[in-house]
N, C-alpha and C positions, 0 to 999 in steps of 0.2 A: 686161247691165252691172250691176255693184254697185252699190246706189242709196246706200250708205254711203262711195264712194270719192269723189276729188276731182276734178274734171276733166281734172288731170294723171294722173288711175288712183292713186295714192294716199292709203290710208285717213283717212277724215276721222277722226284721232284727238282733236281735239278734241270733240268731236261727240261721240264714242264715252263721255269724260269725262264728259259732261253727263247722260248718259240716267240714270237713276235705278236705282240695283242696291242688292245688300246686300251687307253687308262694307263695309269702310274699304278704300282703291286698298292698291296698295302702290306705292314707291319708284318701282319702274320708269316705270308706269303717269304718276305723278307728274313725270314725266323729260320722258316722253312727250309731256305737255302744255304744258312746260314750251318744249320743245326746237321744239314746233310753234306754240304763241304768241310766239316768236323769230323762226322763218319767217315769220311774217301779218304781225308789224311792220316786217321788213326788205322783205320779197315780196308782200305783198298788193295787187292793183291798185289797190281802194279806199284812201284817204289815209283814210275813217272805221276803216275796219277796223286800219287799221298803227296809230292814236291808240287806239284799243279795244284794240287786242294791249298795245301798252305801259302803258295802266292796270290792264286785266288781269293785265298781269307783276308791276307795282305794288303790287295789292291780294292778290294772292298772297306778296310778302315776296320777288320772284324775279327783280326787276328789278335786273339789274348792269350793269354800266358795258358791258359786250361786247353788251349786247342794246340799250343805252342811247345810245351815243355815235354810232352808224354814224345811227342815228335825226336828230341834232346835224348831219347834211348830206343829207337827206329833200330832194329837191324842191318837196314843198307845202309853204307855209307854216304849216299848223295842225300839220301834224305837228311841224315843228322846233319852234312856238309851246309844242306837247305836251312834247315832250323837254327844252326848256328849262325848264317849269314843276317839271318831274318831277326835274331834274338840281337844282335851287335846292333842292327839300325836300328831297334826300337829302345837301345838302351842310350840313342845320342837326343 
């Protein structure tokens, strides 16, 4: 087995982000991260990871309302608690 894929068999591309290389990503790369800390907030069984993915989206400049809103009907509370805090600053 891949020790780099996910339990569903697909690549742990955030993971992949993380490790230290040379050279700047590019775009795609950038996408990729992007499009996979969108899944952990909406998909992650942890309620810490789905509040991690969305300030991660946050602190990347990458958090839009389609990664945002679905968050605004989260089952846990801290995550909606997240989403709301995260929606109030983007609304000043």
């Amino acid at each position: 087995p891949d020790p780099a894929a996910q339990t569903d068999g697909t690549p742990n591309l955030l993971q992949d982000y993380l490790e230290p290389r040379r050279g700047p990503r590019t775009i795609s790369e950038e996408k990729l991260v992007e499009l996979e800390l969108i899944r952990l907030a909406h998909e992650a069984s942890s309620p810490a990871v789905r509040v991690q993915s969305l300030w991660t989206l946050e602190c990347l400049d990458q958090l839009f309302p389609e990664a945002l809103i679905p968050s605004l009907k989260d089952p846990h509370p801290q995550v909606r608690a997240a989403a709301i805090l995260l929606s109030e600053t983007r609304a000043k």
